[in-house]
DRENBA-884498 format. One record per residue: residue in one letter; x, y negated, z of N, C-alpha, C, O in turn. Coordinates in steps of 0.05 Angstrom, whole numbers. Example, Ala and Ser with C-alpha at 12.3 -4.5 7.8 and 13.67 -1.06 7.14 Angstrom:
+------+--------+--------+--------+--------+--------+--------+--------+--------+--------+--------+--------+--------+
! code !   n.xx !   n.yy !   n.zz !  ca.xx !  ca.yy !  ca.zz !   c.xx !   c.yy !   c.zz !   o.xx !   o.yy !   o.zz !
+------+--------+--------+--------+--------+--------+--------+--------+--------+--------+--------+--------+--------+
!    A !    264 !    114 !    156 !    246 !     90 !    156 !    264 !     66 !    156 !    285 !     66 !    169 !
!    S !    257 !     45 !    142 !    273 !     21 !    143 !    258 !     -1 !    157 !    268 !    -23 !    161 !
+------+--------+--------+--------+--------+--------+--------+--------+--------+--------+--------+--------+--------+
This chain:
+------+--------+--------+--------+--------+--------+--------+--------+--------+--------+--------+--------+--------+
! code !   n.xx !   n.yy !   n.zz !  ca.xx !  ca.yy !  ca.zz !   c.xx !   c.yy !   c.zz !   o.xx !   o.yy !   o.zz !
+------+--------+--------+--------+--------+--------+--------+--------+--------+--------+--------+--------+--------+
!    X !  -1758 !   2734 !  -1069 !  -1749 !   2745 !  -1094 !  -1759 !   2774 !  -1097 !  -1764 !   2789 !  -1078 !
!    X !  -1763 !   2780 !  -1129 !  -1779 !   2801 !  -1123 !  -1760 !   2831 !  -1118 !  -1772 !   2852 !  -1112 !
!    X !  -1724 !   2828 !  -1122 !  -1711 !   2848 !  -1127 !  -1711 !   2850 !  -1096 !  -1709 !   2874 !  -1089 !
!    X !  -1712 !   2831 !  -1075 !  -1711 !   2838 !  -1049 !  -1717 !   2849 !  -1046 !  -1705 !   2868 !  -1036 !
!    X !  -1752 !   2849 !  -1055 !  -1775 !   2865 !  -1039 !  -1777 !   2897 !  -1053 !  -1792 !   2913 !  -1043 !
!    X !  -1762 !   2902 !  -1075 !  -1760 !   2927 !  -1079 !  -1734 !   2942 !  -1061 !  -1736 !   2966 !  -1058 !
!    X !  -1715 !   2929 !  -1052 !  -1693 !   2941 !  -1041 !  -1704 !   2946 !  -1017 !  -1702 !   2969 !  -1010 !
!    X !  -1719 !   2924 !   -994 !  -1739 !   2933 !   -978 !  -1749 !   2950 !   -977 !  -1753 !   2959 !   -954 !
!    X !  -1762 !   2967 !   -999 !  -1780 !   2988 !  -1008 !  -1761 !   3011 !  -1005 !  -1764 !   3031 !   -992 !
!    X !  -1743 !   3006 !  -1018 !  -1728 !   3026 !  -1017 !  -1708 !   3033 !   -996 !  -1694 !   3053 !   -996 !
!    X !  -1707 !   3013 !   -978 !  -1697 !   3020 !   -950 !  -1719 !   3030 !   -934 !  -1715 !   3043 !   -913 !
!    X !  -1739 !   3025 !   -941 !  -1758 !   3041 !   -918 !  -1765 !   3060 !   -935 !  -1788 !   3062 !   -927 !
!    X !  -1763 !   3074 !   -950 !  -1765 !   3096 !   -960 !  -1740 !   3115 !   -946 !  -1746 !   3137 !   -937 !
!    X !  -1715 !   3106 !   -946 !  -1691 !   3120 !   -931 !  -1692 !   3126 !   -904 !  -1690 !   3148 !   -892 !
!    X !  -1698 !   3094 !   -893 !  -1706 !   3094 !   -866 !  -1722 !   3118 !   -848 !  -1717 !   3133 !   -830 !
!    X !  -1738 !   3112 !   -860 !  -1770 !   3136 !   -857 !  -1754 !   3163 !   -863 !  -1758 !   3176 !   -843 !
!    X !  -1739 !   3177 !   -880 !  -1730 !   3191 !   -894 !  -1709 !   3210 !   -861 !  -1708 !   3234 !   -857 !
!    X !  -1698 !   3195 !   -848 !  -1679 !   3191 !   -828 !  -1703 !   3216 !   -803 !  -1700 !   3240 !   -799 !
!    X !  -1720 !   3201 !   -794 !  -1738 !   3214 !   -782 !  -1738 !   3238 !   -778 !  -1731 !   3245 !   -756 !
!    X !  -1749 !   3265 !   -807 !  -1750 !   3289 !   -797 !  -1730 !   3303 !   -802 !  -1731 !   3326 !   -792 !
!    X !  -1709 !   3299 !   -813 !  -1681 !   3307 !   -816 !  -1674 !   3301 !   -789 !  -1681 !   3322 !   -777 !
!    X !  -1665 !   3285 !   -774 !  -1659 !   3281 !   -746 !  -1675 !   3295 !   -724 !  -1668 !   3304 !   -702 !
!    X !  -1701 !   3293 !   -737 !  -1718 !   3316 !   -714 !  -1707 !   3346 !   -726 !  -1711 !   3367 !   -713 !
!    X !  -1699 !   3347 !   -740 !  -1687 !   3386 !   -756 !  -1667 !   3378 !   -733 !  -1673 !   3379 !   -709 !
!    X !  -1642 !   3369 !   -742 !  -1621 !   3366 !   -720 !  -1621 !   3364 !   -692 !  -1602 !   3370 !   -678 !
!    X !  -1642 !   3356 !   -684 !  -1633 !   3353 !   -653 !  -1657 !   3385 !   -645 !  -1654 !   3396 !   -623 !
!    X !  -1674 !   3395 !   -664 !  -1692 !   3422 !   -648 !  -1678 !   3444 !   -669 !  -1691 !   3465 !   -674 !
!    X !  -1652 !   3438 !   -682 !  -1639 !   3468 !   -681 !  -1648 !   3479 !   -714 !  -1638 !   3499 !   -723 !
!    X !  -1662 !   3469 !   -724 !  -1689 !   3481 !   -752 !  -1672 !   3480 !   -774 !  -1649 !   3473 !   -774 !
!    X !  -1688 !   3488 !   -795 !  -1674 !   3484 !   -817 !  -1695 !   3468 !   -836 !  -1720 !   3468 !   -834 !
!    X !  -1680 !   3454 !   -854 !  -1696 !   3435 !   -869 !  -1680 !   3430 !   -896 !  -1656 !   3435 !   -897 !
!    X !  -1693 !   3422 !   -915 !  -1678 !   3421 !   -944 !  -1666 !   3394 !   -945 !  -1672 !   3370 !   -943 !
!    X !  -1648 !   3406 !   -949 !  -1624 !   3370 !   -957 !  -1611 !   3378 !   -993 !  -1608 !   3399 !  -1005 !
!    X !  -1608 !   3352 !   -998 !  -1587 !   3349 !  -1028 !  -1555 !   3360 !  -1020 !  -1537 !   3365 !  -1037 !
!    X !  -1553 !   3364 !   -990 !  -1521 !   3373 !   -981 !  -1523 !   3400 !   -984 !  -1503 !   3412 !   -991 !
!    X !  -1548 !   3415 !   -979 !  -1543 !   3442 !   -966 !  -1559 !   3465 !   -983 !  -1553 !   3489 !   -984 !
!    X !  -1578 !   3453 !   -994 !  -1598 !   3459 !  -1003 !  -1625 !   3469 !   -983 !  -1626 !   3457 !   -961 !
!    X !  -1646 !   3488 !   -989 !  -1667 !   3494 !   -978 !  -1659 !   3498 !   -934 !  -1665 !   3486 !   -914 !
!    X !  -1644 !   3519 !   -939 !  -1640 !   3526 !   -918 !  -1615 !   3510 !   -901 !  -1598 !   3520 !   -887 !
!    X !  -1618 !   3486 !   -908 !  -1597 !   3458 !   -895 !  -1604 !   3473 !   -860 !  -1627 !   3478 !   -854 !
!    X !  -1587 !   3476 !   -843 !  -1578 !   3477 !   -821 !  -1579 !   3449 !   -801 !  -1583 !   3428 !   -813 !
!    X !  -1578 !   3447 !   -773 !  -1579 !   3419 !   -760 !  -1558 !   3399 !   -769 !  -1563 !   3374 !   -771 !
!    X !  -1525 !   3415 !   -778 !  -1508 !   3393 !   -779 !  -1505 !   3384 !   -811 !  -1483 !   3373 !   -816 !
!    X !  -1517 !   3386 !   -827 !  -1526 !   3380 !   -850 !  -1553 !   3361 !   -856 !  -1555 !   3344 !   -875 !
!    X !  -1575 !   3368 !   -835 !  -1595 !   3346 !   -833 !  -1586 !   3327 !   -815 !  -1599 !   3306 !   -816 !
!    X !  -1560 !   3329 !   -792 !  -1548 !   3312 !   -785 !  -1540 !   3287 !   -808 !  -1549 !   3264 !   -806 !
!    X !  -1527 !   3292 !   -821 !  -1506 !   3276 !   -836 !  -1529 !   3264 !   -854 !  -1533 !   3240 !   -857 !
!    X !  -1543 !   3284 !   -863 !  -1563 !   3273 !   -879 !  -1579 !   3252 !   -874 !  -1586 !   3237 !   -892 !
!    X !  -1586 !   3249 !   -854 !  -1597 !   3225 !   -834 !  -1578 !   3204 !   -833 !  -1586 !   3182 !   -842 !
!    X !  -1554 !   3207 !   -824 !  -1543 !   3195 !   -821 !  -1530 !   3174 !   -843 !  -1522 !   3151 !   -840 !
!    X !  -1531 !   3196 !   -875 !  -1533 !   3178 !   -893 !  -1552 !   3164 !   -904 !  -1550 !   3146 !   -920 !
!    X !  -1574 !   3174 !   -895 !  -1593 !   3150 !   -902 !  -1605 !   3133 !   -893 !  -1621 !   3118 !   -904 !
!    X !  -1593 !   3134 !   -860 !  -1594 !   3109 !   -846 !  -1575 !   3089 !   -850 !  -1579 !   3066 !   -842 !
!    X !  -1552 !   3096 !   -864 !  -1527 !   3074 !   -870 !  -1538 !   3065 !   -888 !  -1543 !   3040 !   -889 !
!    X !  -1546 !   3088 !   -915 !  -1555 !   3070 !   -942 !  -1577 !   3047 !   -940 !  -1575 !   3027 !   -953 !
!    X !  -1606 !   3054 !   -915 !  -1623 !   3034 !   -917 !  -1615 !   3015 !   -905 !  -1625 !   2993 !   -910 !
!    X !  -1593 !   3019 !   -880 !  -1593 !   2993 !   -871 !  -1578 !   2972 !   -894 !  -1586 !   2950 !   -899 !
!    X !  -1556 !   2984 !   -905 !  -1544 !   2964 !   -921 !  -1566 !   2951 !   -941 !  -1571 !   2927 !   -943 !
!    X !  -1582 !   2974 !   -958 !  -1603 !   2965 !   -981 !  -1614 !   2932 !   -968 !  -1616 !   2910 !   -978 !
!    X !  -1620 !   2943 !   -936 !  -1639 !   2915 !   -927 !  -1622 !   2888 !   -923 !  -1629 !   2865 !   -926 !
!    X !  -1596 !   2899 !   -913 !  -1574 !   2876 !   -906 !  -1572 !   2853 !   -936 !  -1567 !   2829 !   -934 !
!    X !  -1579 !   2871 !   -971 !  -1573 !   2867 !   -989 !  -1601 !   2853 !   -991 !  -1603 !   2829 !   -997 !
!    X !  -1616 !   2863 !   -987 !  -1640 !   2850 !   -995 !  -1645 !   2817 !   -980 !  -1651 !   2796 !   -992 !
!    X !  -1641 !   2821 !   -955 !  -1631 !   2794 !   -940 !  -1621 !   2762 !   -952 !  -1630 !   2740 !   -955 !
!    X !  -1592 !   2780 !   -957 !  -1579 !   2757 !   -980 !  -1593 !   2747 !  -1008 !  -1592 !   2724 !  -1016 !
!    X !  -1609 !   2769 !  -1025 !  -1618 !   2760 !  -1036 !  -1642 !   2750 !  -1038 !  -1650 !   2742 !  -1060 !
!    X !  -1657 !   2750 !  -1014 !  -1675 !   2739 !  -1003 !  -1692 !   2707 !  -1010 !  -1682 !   2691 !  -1026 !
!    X !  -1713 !   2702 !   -998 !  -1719 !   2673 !  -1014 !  -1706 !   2643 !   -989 !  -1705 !   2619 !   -994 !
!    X !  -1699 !   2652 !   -970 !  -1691 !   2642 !   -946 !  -1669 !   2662 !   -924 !  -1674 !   2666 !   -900 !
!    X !  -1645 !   2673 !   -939 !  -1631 !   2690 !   -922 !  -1623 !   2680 !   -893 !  -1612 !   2695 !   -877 !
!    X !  -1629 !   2649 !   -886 !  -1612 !   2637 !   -858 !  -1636 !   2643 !   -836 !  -1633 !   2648 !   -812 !
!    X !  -1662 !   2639 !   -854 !  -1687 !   2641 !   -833 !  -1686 !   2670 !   -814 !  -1686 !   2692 !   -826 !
!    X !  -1686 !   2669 !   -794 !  -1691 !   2690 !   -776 !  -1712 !   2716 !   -794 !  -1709 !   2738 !   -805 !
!    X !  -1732 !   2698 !   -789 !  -1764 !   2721 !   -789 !  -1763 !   2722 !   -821 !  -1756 !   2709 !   -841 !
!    X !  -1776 !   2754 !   -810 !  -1788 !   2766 !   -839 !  -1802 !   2759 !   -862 !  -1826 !   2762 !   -861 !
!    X !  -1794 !   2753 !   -879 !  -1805 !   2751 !   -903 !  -1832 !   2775 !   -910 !  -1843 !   2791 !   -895 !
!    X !  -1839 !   2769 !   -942 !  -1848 !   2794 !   -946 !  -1842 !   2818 !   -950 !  -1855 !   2838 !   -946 !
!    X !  -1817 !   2816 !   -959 !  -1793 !   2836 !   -949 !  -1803 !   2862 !   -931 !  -1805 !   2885 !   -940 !
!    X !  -1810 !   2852 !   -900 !  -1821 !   2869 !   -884 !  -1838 !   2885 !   -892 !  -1833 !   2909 !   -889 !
!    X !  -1864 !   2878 !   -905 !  -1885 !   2888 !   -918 !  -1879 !   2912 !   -939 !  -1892 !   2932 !   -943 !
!    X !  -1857 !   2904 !   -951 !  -1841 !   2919 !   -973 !  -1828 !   2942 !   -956 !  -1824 !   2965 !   -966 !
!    X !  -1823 !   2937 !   -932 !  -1800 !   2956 !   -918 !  -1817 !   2978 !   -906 !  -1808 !   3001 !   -906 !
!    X !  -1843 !   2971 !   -894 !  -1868 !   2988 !   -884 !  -1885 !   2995 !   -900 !  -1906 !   3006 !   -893 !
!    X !  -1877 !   2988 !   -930 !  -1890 !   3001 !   -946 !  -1877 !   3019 !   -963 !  -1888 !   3025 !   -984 !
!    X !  -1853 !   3029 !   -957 !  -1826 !   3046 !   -973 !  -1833 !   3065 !   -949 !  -1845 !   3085 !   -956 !
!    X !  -1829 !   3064 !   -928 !  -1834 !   3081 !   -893 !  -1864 !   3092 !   -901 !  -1868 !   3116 !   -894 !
!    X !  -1884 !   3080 !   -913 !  -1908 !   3092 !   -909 !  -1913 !   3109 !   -928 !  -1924 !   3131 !   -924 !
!    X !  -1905 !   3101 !   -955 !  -1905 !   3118 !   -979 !  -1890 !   3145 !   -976 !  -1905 !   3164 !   -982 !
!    X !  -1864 !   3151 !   -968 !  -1844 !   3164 !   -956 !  -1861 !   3183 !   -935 !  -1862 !   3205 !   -944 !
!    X !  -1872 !   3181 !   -913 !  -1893 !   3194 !   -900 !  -1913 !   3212 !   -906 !  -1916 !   3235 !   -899 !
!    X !  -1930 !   3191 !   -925 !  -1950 !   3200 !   -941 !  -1949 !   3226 !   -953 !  -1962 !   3247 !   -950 !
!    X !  -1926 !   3218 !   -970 !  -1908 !   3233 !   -992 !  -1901 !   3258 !   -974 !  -1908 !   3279 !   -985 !
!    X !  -1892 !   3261 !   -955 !  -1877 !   3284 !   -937 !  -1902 !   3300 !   -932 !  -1904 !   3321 !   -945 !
!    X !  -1919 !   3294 !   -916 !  -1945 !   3307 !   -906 !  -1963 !   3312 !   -929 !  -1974 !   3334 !   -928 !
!    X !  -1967 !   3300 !   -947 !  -1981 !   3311 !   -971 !  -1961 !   3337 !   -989 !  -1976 !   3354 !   -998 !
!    X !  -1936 !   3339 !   -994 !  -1923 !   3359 !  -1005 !  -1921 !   3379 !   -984 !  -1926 !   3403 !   -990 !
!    X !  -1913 !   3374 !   -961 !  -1909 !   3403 !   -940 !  -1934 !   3407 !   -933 !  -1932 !   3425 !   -915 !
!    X !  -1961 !   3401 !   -937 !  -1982 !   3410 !   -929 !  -1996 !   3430 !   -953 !  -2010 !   3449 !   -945 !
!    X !  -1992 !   3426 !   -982 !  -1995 !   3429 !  -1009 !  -1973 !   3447 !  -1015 !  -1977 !   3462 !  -1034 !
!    X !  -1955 !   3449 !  -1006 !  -1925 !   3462 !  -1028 !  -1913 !   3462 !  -1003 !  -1900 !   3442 !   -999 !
!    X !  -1914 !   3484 !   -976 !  -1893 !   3476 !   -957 !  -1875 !   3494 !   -968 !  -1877 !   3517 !   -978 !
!    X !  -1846 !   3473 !   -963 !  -1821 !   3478 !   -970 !  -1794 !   3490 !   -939 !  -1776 !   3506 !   -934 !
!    X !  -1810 !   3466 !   -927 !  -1789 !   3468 !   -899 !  -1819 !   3481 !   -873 !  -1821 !   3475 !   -850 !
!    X !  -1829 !   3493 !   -885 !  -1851 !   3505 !   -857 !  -1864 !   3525 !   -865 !  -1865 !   3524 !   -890 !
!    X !  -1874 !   3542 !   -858 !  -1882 !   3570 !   -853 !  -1916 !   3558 !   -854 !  -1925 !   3539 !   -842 !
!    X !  -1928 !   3573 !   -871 !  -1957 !   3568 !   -871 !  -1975 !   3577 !   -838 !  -1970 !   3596 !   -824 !
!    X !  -1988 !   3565 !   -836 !  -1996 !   3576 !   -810 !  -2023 !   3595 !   -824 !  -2038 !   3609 !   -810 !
+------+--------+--------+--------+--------+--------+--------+--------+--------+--------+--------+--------+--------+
């Protein structure tokens, strides 16, 4: 179904999202969150992570059910959708902080 494969998308867009917020939090940094703004602190890119690892896992749990075979174990195209929300999300990060850095100091 094709609403799966967008909720996929959009869980690996969160998923991925989880990543450098959690790396701010555990090396102490500051990084921009929707909680804190620019100068978000570790326990703010904490939570922040943390909410967007709840939201994608559910998005995917949702995408599942509505899936074209929810009982089948293995991945659908779904997957493809999910590493392509993660890759876009990446992309997206390294092309704006390299162009417009927000959370890094120009070297």
């Amino acid at each position: 179904m094709r609403s799966s494969r967008v909720q996929s998308f959009i869980a690996g867009v969160l998923v991925a999202n989880v990543a450098p917020h959690l790396a701010t939090a555990v090396t102490g940094r500051r990084h921009l969150t929707p909680l804190a703004g620019r100068d978000s602190g570790p326990a703010a890119n904490a939570v922040w992570a943390g909410l967007n690892l709840v939201a994608g896992v559910a998005l995917l749990r949702r995408a599942r059910q509505a899936g074209d075979a929810p009982a089948d174990p293995r991945w659908n195209a779904d997957l493809v959708a999910f590493e392509t929300g993660a890759l876009a999300l990446a992309a997206w990060m390294a092309g704006t902080e390299r162009f417009f850095p927000v959370n890094s100091k120009r070297d």
